[in-house]
N, C-alpha and C positions, 0 to 999 in steps of 0.2 A: 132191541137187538141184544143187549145186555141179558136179557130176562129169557131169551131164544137160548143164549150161548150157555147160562146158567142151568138150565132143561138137559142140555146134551150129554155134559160132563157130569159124575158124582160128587157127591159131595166133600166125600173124601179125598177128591185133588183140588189141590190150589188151585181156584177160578182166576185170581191175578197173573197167575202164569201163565195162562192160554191167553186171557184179553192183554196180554202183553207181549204174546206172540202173534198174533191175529192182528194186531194193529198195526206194526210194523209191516207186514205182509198188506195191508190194504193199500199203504202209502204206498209202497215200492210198485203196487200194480200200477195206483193212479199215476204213480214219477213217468214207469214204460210205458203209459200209454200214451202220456203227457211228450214223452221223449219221442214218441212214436211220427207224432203230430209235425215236429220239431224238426227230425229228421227228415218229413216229408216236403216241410219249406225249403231247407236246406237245399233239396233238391231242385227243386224250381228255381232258387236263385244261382242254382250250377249253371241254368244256361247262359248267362252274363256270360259268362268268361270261355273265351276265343277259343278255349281245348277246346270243348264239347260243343260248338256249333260247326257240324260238318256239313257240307252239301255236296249232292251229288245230281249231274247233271244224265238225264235218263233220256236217250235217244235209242235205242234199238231192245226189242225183245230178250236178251241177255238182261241188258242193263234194268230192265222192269222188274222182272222178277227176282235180281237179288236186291233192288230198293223196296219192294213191296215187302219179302220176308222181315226185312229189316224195321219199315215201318210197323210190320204187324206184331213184331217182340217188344217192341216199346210204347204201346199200348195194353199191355195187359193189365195194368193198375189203373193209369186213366186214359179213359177212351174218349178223349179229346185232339181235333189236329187241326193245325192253322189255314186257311184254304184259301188261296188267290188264284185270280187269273190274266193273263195278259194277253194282248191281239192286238190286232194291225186294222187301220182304215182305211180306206182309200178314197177319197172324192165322195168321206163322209160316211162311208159302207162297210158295215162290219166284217172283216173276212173271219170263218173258223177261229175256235181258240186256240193258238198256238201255244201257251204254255200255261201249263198249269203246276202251281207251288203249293206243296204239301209240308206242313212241320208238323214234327213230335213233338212231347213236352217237354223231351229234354236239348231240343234246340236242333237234330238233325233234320235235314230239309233235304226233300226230293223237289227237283224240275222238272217236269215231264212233257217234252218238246215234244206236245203233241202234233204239229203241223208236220215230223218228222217219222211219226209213231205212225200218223194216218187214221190210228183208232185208238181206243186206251183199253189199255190190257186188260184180258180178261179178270188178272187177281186183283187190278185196281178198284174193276168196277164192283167188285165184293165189297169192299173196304169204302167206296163211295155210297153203296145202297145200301150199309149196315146203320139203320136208325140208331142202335146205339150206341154209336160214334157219333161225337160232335165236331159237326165242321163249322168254328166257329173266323168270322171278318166281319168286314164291315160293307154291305151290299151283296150278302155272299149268296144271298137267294135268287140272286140277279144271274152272280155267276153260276150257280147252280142250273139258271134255266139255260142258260147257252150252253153248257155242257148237253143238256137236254135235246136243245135246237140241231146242235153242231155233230151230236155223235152217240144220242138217243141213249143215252147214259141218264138213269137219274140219281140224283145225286141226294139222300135223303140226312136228314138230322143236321141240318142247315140252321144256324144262331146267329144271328146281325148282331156284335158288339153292341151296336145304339141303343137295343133293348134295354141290356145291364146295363148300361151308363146313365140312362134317365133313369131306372129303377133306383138307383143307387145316390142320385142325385148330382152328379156328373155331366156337364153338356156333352151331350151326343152327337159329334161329329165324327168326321174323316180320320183315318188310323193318325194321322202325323199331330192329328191337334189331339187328340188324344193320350200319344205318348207323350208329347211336351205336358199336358197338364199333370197326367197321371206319374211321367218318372222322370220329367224334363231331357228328355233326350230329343235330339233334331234326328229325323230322319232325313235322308238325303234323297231328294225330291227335285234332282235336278233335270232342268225339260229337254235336255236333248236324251237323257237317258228315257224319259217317261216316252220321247215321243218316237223313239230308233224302235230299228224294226227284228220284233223277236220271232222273226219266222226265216233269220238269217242264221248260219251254220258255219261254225259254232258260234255259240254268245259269247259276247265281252266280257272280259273277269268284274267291269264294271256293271254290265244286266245283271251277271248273275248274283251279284251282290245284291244290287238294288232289287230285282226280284224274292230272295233267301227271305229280305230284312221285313217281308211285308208279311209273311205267311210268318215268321219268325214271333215278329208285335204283336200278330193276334194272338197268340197264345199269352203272352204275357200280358197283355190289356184283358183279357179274360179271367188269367189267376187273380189280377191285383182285384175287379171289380165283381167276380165271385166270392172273393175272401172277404169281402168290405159286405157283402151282404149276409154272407153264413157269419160273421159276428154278430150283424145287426137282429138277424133272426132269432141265432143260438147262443144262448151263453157260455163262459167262459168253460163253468165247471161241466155242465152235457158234453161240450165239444172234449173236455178231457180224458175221456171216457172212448170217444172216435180210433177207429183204424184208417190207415188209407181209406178201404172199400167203402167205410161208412161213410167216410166227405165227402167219397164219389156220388154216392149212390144222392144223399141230401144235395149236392151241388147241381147233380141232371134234373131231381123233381122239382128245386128252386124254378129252374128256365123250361121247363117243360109247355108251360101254357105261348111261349115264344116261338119253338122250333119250329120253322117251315113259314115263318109270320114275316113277311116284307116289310121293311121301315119306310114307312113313306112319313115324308118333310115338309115340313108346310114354309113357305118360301117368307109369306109375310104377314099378318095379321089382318082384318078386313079393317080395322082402324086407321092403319098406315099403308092402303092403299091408294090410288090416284083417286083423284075429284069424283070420278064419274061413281063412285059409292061403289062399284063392281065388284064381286070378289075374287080373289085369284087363287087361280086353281091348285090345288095340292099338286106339290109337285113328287111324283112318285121316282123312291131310289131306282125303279127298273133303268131309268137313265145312270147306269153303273158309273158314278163319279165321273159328275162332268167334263172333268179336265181332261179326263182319257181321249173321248172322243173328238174334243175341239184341237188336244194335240194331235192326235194321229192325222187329223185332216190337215193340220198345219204342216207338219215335219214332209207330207207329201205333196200338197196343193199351194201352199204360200212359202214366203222369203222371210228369212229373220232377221231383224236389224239388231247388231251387236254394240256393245257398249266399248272403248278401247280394249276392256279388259276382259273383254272375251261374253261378259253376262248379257241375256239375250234381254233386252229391251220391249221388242213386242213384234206382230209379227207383218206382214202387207200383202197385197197380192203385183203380181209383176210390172202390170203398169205402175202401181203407187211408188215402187220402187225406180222403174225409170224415171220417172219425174223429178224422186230427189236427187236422182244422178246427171241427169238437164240440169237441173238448178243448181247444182255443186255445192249441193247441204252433205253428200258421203263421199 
């Protein structure tokens, strides 16, 4: 480098005074690009804080198309967004998705009461079919297909959190164990919320909370275990050198080999199976988190038995419940 910069200039100027101006000049690139980097976290940890998580709850064709503008400005640096869904059972029976939860990365959240919409808007379905956008959760290729099923939408560049989580070395569970390992936060996963019914008009301040906070997590369960892996990949000084684009860009090709790839679960090992030596079957996530389904069957078809203090204990069906009211056990 030296022997380049000594080539350029005469000899007749001081060579110290240019390698002592060029130097300083490298550092100060490497400082903004290093600040650059810096600034970009900054920003991801903006969405913690209660200003900047807005949501907006999107029931009519007005209301779509100024949440979509809005989603699609804050996506132009990273074209990542949180993606949940929610529905109602009956007697065990999936009805249509009735809402579906969209986050940006800086925390704002659309609900899109589709059971209300009847269809999802045409500029959503842009932004659903654009591979490269990541809609990243947890069983999200599950909800992906019901979007598919329900309203012939497909829904592409689909990321199962569980992916990065074993990649990264992270037990790959469910969003809530997740965020307790990864930031120790409780998500609030209470079952009469999980199990009410979101095809009612309007939602409770509490759905929509509890709906926001899910589409919300995955983004952030995605920054922390894509950041834990573009370290382990890249080193310090490459990555100093990065713009936004360029994290993006290495962040999409990291999970590339994922997108659109179902996480299926293996329930239990053939070692610590029953006697009969048999093995048991993988159990595939297309059973979109169990607990969905066995609550919505609950909340409509069985009886909840309460603890004094209000917490649900477990659930029964009606005869079981007259019984303990025969017996003067309630």
């Amino acid at each position: 480098m030296l022997v380049m910069l000594s080539k350029l200039f005469p000899t007749s100027v001081n060579f110290k005074h240019y390698l002592a101006l060029f130097v300083p000049l490298g550092l100060t690139y490497v400082v903004y690009r290093n600040t650059k980097i810096q600034k970009y976290w900054r920003h991801i940890l903006r969405k913690w804080s209660n200003d900047h998580k807005v949501t907006v709850i999107v029931s009519s064709e007005i209301d779509s198309k100024v949440a979509v503008e809005q989603l699609k400005r804050k996506l132009n640096e990273r074209k990542v967004i949180g993606l949940d869904c929610e529905w109602v059972s009956t007697k065990g029976k999936r009805h249509p998705v009735a809402l579906l939860q969209l986050s940006a990365p800086d925390g704002f959240c659309s609900l899109f009461h589709l059971c209300l919409l009847k269809s999802v808007p045409s500029e959503l379905v842009k932004i659903l079919e654009d591979k490269s956008i990541l809609k990243v959760g947890v069983a999200v290729v599950t909800d992906a297909r019901y979007l598919l099923v329900d309203y012939g939408v497909r829904c592409e560049g689909c990321l199962d959190l569980r992916h990065l989580a074993k990649q990264v070395g992270v037990e790959p569970r469910g969003l809530a164990k997740l965020a307790k390992d990864l930031f120790g936060t409780e998500l609030d996963k209470d079952w009469q919320v999980r199990c009410s019914n979101w095809e009612s008009e309007p939602l409770t301040p509490i759905q929509i909370q509890y709906a926001a906070q899910d589409a919300r997590i995955a983004i952030d369960i995605f920054d922390r275990l894509n950041h834990m892996e573009i370290c382990k990949k890249y080193g310090r000084w490459t990555r100093l050198f990065w713009d936004e684009n360029d994290y993006w860009c290495h962040s999409y090709n990291l999970w590339s080999a994922y997108i659109g790839l179902n996480y299926k679960v293996r329930s239990v090992s053939s070692s610590n199976n029953s006697s009969n030596g048999r093995r048991t079957k993988p159990v595939d996530s297309v059973i979109r988190r169990n607990y969905n389904t066995i609550l919505h069957r609950v909340h409509y078809s069985n009886i909840f038995l309460l603890a004094p203090d209000g917490q649900v204990l477990c659930t029964m069906s009606e005869s079981k419940a007259t019984w303990y009211i025969e017996k003067g056990l309630v």
